[in-house]
Structure formats: C-alpha cells, structure tokens
N, C-alpha and C positions, 0 to 999 in steps of 0.2 A: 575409640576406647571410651565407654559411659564411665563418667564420671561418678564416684561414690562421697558423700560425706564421711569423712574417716570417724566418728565416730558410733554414725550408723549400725543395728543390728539388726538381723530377719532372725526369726523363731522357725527351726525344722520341725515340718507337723508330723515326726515319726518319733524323733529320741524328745523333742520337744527343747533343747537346748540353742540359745543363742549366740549367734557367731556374725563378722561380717563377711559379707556377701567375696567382697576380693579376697580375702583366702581359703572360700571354697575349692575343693580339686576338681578337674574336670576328669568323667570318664567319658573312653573314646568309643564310641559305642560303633564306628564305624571300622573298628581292629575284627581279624580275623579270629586274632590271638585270646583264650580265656585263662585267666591266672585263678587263683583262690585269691579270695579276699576276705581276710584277717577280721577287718574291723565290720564287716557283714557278718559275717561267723561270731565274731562276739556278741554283736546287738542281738544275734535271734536267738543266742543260748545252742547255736549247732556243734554239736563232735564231728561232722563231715565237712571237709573242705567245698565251699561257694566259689565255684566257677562263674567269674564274671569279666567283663572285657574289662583290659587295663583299665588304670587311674592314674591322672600325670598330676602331684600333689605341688604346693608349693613351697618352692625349695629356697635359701638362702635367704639373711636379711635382712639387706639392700631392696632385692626384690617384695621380701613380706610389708616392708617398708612403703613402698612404693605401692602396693595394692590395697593399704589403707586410703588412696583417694578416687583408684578406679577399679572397674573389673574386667577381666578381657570380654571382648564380644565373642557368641557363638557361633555368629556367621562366620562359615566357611566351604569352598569351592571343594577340596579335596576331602578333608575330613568331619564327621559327625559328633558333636561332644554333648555330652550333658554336664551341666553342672549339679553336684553332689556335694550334702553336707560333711561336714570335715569330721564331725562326730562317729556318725552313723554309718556314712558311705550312702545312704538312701536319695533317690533321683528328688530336685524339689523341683514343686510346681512351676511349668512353664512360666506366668507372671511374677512368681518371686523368682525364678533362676534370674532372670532379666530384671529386677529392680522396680518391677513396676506395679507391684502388689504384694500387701504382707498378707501371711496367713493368719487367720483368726479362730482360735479354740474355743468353743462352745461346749465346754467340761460338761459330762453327762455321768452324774455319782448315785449309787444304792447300792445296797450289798445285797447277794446272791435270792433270787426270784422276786427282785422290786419289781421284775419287767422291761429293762432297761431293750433288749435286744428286738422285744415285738414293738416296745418305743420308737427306737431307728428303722427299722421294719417300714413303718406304717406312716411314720414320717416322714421319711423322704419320698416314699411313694404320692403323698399327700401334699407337699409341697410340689411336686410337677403335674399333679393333676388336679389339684383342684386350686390350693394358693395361685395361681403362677396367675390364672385371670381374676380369682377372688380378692389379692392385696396388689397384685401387680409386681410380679417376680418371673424369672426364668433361671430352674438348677441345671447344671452345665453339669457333667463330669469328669474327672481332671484325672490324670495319671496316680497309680499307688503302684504298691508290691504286691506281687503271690509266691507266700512260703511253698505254695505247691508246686510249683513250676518253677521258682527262684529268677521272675525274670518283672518285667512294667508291667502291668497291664490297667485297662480303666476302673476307676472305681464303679462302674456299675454291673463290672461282669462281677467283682467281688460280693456286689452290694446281693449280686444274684443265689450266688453260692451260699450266704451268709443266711439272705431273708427272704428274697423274692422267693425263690423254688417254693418253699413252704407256704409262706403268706398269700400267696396269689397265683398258685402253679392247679395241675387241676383239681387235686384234692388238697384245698386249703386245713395248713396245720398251722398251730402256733408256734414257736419258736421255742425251743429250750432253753432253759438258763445258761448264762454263757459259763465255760469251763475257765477255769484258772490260767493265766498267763504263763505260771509256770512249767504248766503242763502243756500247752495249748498257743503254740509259737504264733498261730494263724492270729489271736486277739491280739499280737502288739503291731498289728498295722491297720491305720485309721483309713477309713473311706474321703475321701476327698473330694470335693463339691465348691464350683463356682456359682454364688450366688448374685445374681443381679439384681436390682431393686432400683425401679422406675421413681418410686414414689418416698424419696429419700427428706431429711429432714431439713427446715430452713437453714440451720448453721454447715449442713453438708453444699446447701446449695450456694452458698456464698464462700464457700472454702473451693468450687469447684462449679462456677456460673455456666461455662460451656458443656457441660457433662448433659447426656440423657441419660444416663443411670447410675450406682454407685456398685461396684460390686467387690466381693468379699470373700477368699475362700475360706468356706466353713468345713472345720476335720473334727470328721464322726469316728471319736476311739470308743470301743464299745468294753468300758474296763469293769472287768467280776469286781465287787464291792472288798473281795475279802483280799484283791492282791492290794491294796490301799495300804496295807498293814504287813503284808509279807516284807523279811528281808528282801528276800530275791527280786522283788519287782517295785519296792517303796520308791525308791529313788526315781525312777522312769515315771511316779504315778505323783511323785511330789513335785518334779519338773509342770507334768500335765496342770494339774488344779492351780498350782501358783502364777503360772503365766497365761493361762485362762482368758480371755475379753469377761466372761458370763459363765455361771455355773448352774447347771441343772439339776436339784436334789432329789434323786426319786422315794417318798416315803411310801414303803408297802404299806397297809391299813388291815395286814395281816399278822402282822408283827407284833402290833398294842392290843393286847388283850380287851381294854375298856374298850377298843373301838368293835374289836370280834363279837363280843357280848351284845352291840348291837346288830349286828348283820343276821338276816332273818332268812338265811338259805345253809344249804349245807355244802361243805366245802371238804377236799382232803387233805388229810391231816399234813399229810408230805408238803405241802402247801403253805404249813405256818411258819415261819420262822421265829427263833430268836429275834428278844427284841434289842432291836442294835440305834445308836443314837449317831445315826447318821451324820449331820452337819455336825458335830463334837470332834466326828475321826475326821471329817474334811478340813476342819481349821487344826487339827492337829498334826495332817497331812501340807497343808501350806504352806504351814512355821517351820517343819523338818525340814523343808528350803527355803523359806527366807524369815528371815527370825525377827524383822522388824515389825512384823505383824503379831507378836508375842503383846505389844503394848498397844496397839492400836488397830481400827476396823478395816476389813477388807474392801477394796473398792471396787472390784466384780460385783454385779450384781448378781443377786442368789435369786434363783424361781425356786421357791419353796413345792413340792410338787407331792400331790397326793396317785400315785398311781392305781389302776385297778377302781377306777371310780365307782363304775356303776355296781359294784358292791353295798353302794352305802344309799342307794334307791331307798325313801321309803323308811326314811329311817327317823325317828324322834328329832330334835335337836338344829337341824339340817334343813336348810330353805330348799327347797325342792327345784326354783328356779337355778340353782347353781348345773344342773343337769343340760340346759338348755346349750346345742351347740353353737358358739357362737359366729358367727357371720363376718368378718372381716373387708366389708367392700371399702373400698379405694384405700385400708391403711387398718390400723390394728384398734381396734373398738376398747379404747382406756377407760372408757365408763361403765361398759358389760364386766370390765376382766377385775376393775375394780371394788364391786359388787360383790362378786363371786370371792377375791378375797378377802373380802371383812365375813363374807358368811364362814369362808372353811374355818379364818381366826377363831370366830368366835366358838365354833363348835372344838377348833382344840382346844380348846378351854376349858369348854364342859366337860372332857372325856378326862381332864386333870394334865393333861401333858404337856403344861405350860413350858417345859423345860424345851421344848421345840418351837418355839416363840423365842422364847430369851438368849438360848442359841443361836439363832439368825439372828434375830436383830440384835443382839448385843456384840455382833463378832462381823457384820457386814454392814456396811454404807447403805447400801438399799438393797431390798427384799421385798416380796411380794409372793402370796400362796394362790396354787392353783387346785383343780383337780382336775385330771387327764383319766382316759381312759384308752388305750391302744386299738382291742378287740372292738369294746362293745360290751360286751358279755364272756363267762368265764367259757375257755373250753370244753370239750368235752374228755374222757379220762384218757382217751388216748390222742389226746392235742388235736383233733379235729375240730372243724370249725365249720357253723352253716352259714355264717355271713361274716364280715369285719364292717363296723358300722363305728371308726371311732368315737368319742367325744372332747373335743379341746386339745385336739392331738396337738396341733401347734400354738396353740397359746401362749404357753411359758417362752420358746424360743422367740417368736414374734414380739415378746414382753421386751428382750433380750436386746434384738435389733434395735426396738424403739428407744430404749436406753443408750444405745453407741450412736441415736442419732441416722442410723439408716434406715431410717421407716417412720413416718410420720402416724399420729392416730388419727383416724376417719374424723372426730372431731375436729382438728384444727385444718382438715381439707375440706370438710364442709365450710370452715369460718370463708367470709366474703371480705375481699378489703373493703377500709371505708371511703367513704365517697368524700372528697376535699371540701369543704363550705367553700 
C-alpha cells in the first residue's frame, strides 16, 4: 500500500478541484455491469443517464481516516480499477492516479476569435515536430474523455477531432471559434499531454540528481473567453485560472481600434470584436475563488500574448525584427524573447492602451509580452488555408516552462563552468 502524506493534494485536470489522492473512488473498469453515473451526468450538464462501469467510493470514517496516509494500489490479478476523482467522476492521469506526478495547468484565456483554438491547433502539433529535437522535449499523450462516445480515450484522437482534421487534413482549414461550454459539452474536457524535458533547470537538477528528464503533464482546456463570465460555467473556469502553474493571455489586435487604424490590409468585419479587457475579467476571475489575491499580486506567471501577429507586418511604431521566428536550440532563447517584449511594450504605449500594462503588471508577480502568430497569415473567407507557417507559436509557453524551472535558456547552456586556479 503506497504511502501518502495526509496532507497532500493532486489537482483533477477536468473539474480542476483539489482532493487527496486516498479518497479517490475507484472505478471497476473490468465489471460487465454499467450503472448511470450521477456525478458524470452532473459535470457534463447531461438530461440522459451515463452509463458507465461501477464506482466502489470510499465508505466510513475509520477507513476515510486511514487513507489520509495511504492509497490502495491498482495492481491486481482478478480485477481492473481506475482511479477517479471524487468530484467529477473523470478517469486521472496514469502518473497522478499512482502519486507520482501532479498535473500542471497551463491556463489559455481570450475571448471569443482571439484564436485560442488554431493556438492549440498548431501548438501541439509543433511541439512534437519540431520543439521536441529543437529545445529538447518529447509530447506523450495521456488518456481524456469523449462526450461522444462517453467513454477514455487518448488525447490525440481528441486533439484530431478538435484541430488536426482541419489544420493538417488534406484540405487545410483554420479552425473556428470555439462555441460556448454551455452549449458545447465537448469544450469542458482538456487534452492531456505528458511532457518531458531533457534540458530541465539547475535547481530542478539538484532537487532530482539521478533524473534524465523532468516531466509534466500539461492540460490543454481550450475555454470560449465569454464562459469566464457566465453563471453556468464561472465556477469551473474560476477553479481553472486560480490553480493555474502559468497563464496564457491571448490579446486579439482586432479588438483595439488604435491598433486596427494601423493595419494596412483589409479584413472582415465579422472579424472585429468588441474591445474586451482581458487580463481585468482574468484577475476578476481568480478572486471569485480565492479572494486572497483581492490585496495582493498573482504569482502565476502571465504571457502577455499578442495573437494574429502578422497582422501588424509593416506597420509604423513596431521593430520589425520582433517578426523574426525564433530558434530555440538546446533551451529557450531569454535574450530574443526578451527583446521582442520591451519592443511589443513599448508599442502598447503608443497605441494608448497603457491600461494593458498596468493590468498585468500591477495584478502579477511576473509577466512578460509576446506576439504569436498560429496561421501565418489571415485565412481565406471560407477558412482555407495555403500553408500554416507559424510565428512564435511556442514562445510564451516555453517562457512559462522556463519560469517553473523545467527549461533552462540556451544562454545559461551555453555558460562553461569555470576553470579552478
């Protein structure tokens, strides 16, 4: 029986709520038997009964008692169990069911056509084909749910269903905006991804001397900007952003009129949005669960994140080197990336929209602005696409990493130790 610290907690990268691991229930996945299950049916917002194989919960509490210091093992001869969070019902990751890895949120926030969903799209695609030998990483994919089937399956048949088919199928499209949660059961389950990383940081390596890699699973929830703010879905979305590792801010550059006025192509109207102050409803979203942050800064680090980049090609104001994609060999290039954000700073400045400056850094610990580009270039009107040629697709996330310490930047793998007199 593995032993647990009883006051240890693991975070479910589904409802996002934290529990300890020994009073998880197990379900028996190796039962003939399928019941409805109640608290599946709740989470998705279903009127139909979820047939799914029993759940042996934990009962009395003597016993609840007792699995504050361990948790049962899964090995066994006769029967098959998973362990399932107590919340939600939803299956967790092999490495956390077993205690031997916490999941880690990499919060991805903008409201509706920031881009958020050609973002995951084009990113995770990009982290397994070109990151993986470029920083030195390998994405794994780890078990999730499908409302469509109502059963496991891997996050990358989802990831397929979601993005690949369009993104890279044979007639490449771009991705539509994502639909509302409340309408759209499919968005409240995240993609789930083991990340490994060879090239981890010195305090990681001394917290962990025998290790060749560090790894992390990172959950891709790809949330509409506008259920942030809905009754129906705030609570689920104010769990998300508050227990966070890293928050992704995507700012459309469609939005701010002074930035439209400079862009020198034409674009459809359906296209512009309201302009919405993004990072204001994220720290207003935070506080709604944990209210200590009411008086003081967040300690997630924000990627301040300008999406749709190559919009702003060409444009007055704007170092043109900030376009340049950058290169990440053996670790994440802190000297490129920070370059690139004193140029975006400066230019939100010009544009007047200081309040997206004083926003982050007045309500986060650390921060840092990027500009990202997905596509490339805009689509065409019926979302067709002739190439995808990101720019800085993973930069902000890599930012992120190097921040918790799993990624070192190519600078300090370049430094030589020094040679003793």
């Amino acid at each position: 029986m593995p032993l647990t610290l009883p006051f240890s907690k693991v975070l479910c990268p589904f409802c996002f709520r934290e529990f300890h691991l020994g009073h998880a229930p197990l379900r028996v996945i190796s039962s003939n038997e399928r019941v409805n299950d109640p608290v599946v049916q709740k989470f998705l917002n279903l009127d139909s009964e979820v047939l799914m194989a029993p759940v042996e919960e934990v009962t009395g509490t003597f016993n609840k008692f007792l699995r504050c210091f361990w948790h049962p093992s899964l090995a066994n001869d006769t029967e098959v169990k998973y362990r399932i969070c107590p919340h939600c019902h939803m299956q967790l990751p092999v490495q956390l069911a077993h205690n031997r890895l916490k999941s880690s949120v990499i919060a991805v926030t903008g409201f509706r056509s920031s881009g958020k969903s050609n973002f995951f799209g084009v990113l995770i695609d990009a982290l397994k084909n070109r990151y993986s030998q470029e920083v030195g990483l390998n994405l794994s994919t780890q078990e999730t749910f499908s409302t469509r089937t109502l059963r496991t399956i891997y996050s990358d048949e989802l990831y397929k269903e979601r993005y690949g088919n369009n993104l890279f199928g044979d007639n490449p499209k771009a991705v539509m905006a994502t639909l509302s949660a409340q309408t759209n059961i499919d968005i409240r389950i995240p993609l789930i991804y083991r990340l490994n990383l060879t090239r981890f940081s010195l305090k990681q390596r001394l917290l962990h001397p025998f290790a060749t890699h560090r790894p992390i699973d990172l959950v891709f929830f790809d949330a509409a900007g506008e259920d942030s703010t809905s009754p129906v879905t705030q609570d689920l979305y104010s769990r998300y952003f508050s227990r966070a590792a890293g928050i992704i801010a995507l700012i459309d550059p469609l939005s701010y009129k002074n930035i439209r006025n400079d862009i020198k192509m034409e674009y459809s109207p359906s296209s512009v949005q309201d302009e919405y102050d993004t990072i204001a409803v994220l720290k207003q979203t935070i506080e709604r669960q944990n209210s200590k942050y009411v008086n003081k800064r967040i300690k997630a680090p924000l990627a301040v994140t300008i999406s749709k980049f190559d919009l702003l090609r060409n444009i007055d104001g704007l170092d043109q080197s900030v376009f340049e994609d950058h290169v990440h060999s053996n670790g994440f290039d802190e000297v490129a990336a920070k370059k690139t954000s004193d140029a975006i700073r400066k230019y939100i400045i010009s544009k007047e929209l200081n309040s997206i400056i004083s926003v982050a850094e007045g309500n986060f610990e650390t921060c840092q602005y990027f500009g990202m580009s997905a596509l490339g270039r805009s689509p065409k009107e019926d979302y067709s696409l002739t190439s995808i040629d990101p720019i800085n697709i993973a930069d902000s996330l890599l930012w992120i990493l190097y921040q918790l310490g799993y990624l070192q930047t190519e600078q300090e793998m370049k430094k030589k130790p020094r040679k003793k007199k």
